[in-house]
Structures are given as structure tokens and as C-alpha cells.
C-alpha positions, 0 to 999 in steps of 0.5 A: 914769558918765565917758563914756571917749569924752567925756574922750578927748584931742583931739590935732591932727596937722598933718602931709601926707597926699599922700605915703606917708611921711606917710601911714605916720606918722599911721597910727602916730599913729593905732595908738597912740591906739587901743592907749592911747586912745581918742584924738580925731585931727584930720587933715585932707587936705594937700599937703607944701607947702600950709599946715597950721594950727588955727582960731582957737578950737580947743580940744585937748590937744596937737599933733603936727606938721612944723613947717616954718617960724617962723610955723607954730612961733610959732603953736602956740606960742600954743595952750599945749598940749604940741607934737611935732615930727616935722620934721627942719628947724632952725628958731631958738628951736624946741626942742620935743621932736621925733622925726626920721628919722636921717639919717645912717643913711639916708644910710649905706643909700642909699650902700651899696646903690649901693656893694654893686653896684659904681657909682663915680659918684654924683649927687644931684637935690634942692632944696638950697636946704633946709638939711635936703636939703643936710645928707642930700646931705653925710651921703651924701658923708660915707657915700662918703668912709667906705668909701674912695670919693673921688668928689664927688658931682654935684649938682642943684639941684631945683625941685617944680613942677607939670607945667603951669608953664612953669618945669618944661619949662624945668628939665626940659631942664636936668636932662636935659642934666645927666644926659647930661653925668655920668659913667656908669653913673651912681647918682642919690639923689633926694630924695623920689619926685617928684624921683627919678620926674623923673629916670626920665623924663628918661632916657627921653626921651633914651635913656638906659637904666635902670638899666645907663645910669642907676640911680635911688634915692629918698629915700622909698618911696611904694608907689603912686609908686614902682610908677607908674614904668618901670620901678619905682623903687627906694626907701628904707623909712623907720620913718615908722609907728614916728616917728609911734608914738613921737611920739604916745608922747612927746605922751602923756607930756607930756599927762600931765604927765610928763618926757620922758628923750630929748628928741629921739629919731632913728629908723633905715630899716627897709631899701631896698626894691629895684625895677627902677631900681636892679637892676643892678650896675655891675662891670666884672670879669665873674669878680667879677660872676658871683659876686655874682649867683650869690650874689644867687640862692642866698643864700637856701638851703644855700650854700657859699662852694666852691660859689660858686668852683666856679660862676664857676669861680674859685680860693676864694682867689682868689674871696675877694681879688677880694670884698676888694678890692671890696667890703671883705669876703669871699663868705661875709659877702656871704651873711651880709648878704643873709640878714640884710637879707631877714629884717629884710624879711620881720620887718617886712612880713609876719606869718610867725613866726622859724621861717618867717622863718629857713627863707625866709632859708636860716638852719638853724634860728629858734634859729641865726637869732636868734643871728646877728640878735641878734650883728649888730643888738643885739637878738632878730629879735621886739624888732626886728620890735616896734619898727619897727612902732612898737609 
């Protein structure tokens, strides 16, 4: 009798495990090798910048690795075995299939969270000498330009570190003279958390108040990081978990012997999970502000655009001008978009069914929810949950 054990396929997957991102994506590889498994993963523990690699006599049937350098790449070339690429890092004459986070999405995200609360001065804290982090810094530049905002984004060229070289007490006391020098109130994109969480401390140490001063945003969610931090940090959801589940998809298909339609395949966020960093709204008109939070309060029940007027107290029409001229849409969108974020939320982390979902968003019925969700995201509210698990 075949031990179904015995004759699993042992696949490597060279990918850190100190960050959240990171984490969540194996945790994808690992779903899909026991839903269509079993699989045996070799996973080892690993910083982002320390070395990954396979002995010399490693036996497998495939790899799923960031692949972070020509070395790292012309190594796993030689183990002749089928190779994923989850690393959005160009390295020449690497074409192996890859899945990546999409970046201009993210882009696109992180520079509206900042827009929808009304910041018109924007930098960015990351290591640009990385072709990768530059091309993330221009898609959010780009993303600025798209919604008719004509700021350059300062930029500062950010160095990881260990708190113990003496070159970081040196970059600390740039980056706090930087931030001091820059237009406020200021939105900051850190790229990773550890940058980002750079920033929240060296806003401290000088006074500068978080978020009204300074409000910071991070490239990546690390739920123990980002709750480490005074106060917590705000942080971009990334599908990592479904990059990890396609990836090990994508592997099993060429494990098989079969041929990939979608090389590379680039995988949307799933949201901005928003914490005390960036809770703030940087609206300098006090009618058009009351309205915002007044709707950021109630958006999740029976809410009328009358009643928002009435609140302020504004003219409708009045109301509706001030939203355009502002925001690019009008009170009622507003709503309509806070619903719709707050059920992609609650779709992806928890287990409540359409109709929970539909009653916590102030959506009518799961019938009316389905119908607006499949209108403004291409697909029913279960297909979309389905997929950003990875499943």
C-alpha cells in the first residue's frame, strides 16, 4: 500500500519569517498543502535581510522563494526543480513564474486614506536605494497626481539598522531634523513597519504630535508591531496569505507537469486597517469636518444625507458642493464607500455570515448588500471573501 505520506512532494519555501507579511504568506503556502496535500514544507526561521538558501544535497520537487538577488536566483536554478517567485524585485534574466503584491493598487489605497482625511502634504521614509521601493514611492506620486493632488512628495532615504550601530543614532538625528523641516500637518508612507515605527519615535522625542502634527501610515500590517507603537500604527493589509495560497498553487501545477495561463499574477490589499497614527483629519473648513466625522460615526446605521445637513447645520446643497470641491463626490457616496470598506473588512477577518455583515454595515438587507458589493467590486460579497483568504 503507497504511503500517501512517503510520496508527498517536499517543497522548500525560502521566504522570512520575522514579519507579519511574511508569516501570513506561508501560512497561505501551508493551507494549500493541506487542502490538496499533504505536502512536506521545509520552513526555517529567518530574518528579511539574513541569507536563505538549500544544502548542497537537498532533495525536493519544488521552491517557493523571494528571490532577492542574482546569486539567490542562479542558485535554485541549479536544483532543476520548478521555482515561484513571490519577490516583486526585477532581477535580469529571472523569469520564473511569480505572484507579487500589486503595487500600484497599494499605492493607490495608502494615497487615498491620506486624501479621504484631507492632508495636502505628503512624504515617504524608505530605503530608496531599492529599485522596488522607488517604483512604490512613484506609484504613490502618480496616485497624488490622479486625484488632482500637484504636491511632490518629500522623500527620505531610509537605512534598517540595528539600534545598537552607531550609524542609527546618526540617521535618527537626520530623520528627526527632516520631519521638523516638512510642511504640517504632514501624512508619512513608511515602507515596512520598522521605518514607519522610526518615525512615531522620532516625533516623540521632539514633540511633534501623532497624528494632528504628523500622522503615519505603514506599508505593511504586522499586528504585533503595529499595536507596539504609541500610539498604534495604522497599516496597509496586504493579501500576503492569498500570495502565498496562489503561489503554492501555481507550484502544484508545474509539479504536475502542467502549464501556467498567468505567469505572473499581482495580488490587490485587502484594506487599511487604521489605528491611532493616522486617526485624524486634516480639514481646515470646520462645516466640512463636522460633517465627515458625523458620517464616520453613523455610516453604519439608517443614515440620511438630510440628516447629516441638519447636524452641521448646512444647506444640502451646500453640504454636497463643499464634499465635491473636496473630496471629488458627494455626502451620500461618502457613506456608500465606508459601508463598502467595512464589509470588505469584516468579509475578510471574521466568520459572520452576508446577513451579519450586511446588518453591521447598515446595509437593509444581505440581498441589498450583495447588490451594491457586486456593482462596485465585480463580484458577490462570498467570492470576495473566498478569494482574499486564498482559497
Amino acid at each position: 500500500m503507497s504511503n500517501a505520506f512517503a510520496d508527498a512532494p517536499n517543497v522548500a519555501v525560502l521566504i522570512d519569517t520575522s514579519t507579519g507579511w511574511g508569516r501570513r504568506l506561508i501560512r497561505g503556502v501551508v493551507a494549500y498543502g493541506q487542502k490538496h496535500g499533504p505536502w512536506h514544507l521545509r520552513v526555517e526561521p529567518r530574518g528579511r535581510t539574513e541569507h536563505l538558501s538549500l544544502p548542497v544535497d537537498w532533495a525536493g520537487n519544488g521552491v517557493i522563494a523571494r528571490i532577492a538577488t542574482p546569486r539567490m536566483h542562479q542558485a535554485l536554478q541549479r536544483l532543476g526543480v520548478p521555482i515561484v517567485n513571490i519577490s516583486a524585485i526585477d532581477i535580469e534574466g529571472c523569469d520564473c513564474p511569480r505572484v507579487t503584491s500589486d503595487y500600484q493598487a497599494a499605492a493607490r489605497m495608502m494615497a487615498d486614506h491620506f486624501l479621504d482625511r484631507g492632508f495636502h502634504n505628503f512624504a515617504y521614509v524608505g530605503p530608496l536605494q531599492y529599485a522596488y521601493v522607488r517604483q512604490h514611492l512613484d506609484a504613490v506620486q502618480k496616485a497624488l497626481l490622479a486625484a488632482n493632488n500637484t504636491s511632490t512628495v518629500a522623500r527620505f532615504d531610509y537605512r534598517f539598522q540595528s539600534v545598537a550601530n552607531r550609524g542609527w543614532a546618526v540617521q535618527d538625528r537626520h530623520l528627526t531634523r527632516w520631519l521638523q523641516e516638512q510642511p504640517k500637518p504632514l501624512a508619512v508612507i513608511g515602507w515596512a513597519t520598522v521605518a514607519a515605527a522610526h518615525v512615531l519615535d522620532a516625533c516623540r522625542n521632539v514633540g511633534l504630535v501623532v497624528p494632528d502634527d504628523v500622522a503615519v501610515l505603514a506599508s505593511d500590517d504586522d499586528t504585533l508591531l503595529n499595536n507596539a507603537t504609541v500610539p498604534p500604527m495604522s497599516g496597509l493589509l496586504v493579501a500576503s496569505h492569498q500570495t502565498g495560497y496562489r503561489a503554492a498553487a501555481m507550484l502544484d501545477t508545474l509539479m504536475r507537469g502542467g502549464h501556467l495561463e498567468t505567469p505572473v499574477e499581482r495580488i490587490a490589499p485587502i484594506e487599511i486597517v487604521t489605528r491611532g497614527s493616522t486617526e485624524t483629519f486634516a480639514i481646515q473648513d470646520p462645516e466640512l469636518l463636522r460633517a465627515v466625522v458625523y458620517i464616520r460615526q453613523n455610516a453604519f446605521r439608517p443614515l440620511t444625507v438630510e440628516e447629516v445637513a441638519y447636524a452641521v447645520p448646512l444647506a444640502r446643497r451646500s453640504l454636497e458642493r463643499k464634499f465635491r470641491d473636496h473630496f471629488g463626490r458627494t455626502p451620500l457616496e461618502e457613506i456608500s464607500r465606508l459601508r463598502l470598506a467595512r464589509a470588505k473588512q469584516l468579509l475578510v477577518q471574521t466568520d459572520q455570515s452576508i446577513a451579519e455583515v450586511a446588518e453591521a454595515c447598515g446595509y437593509r438587507t444581505a440581498e441589498y448588500l450583495a447588490t451594491r458589493f457586486r456593482r462596485a467590486v465585480g463580484i458577490t460579497p462570498l467570492r470576495y471573501r473566498t478569494a482574499a483568504r486564498g482559497g
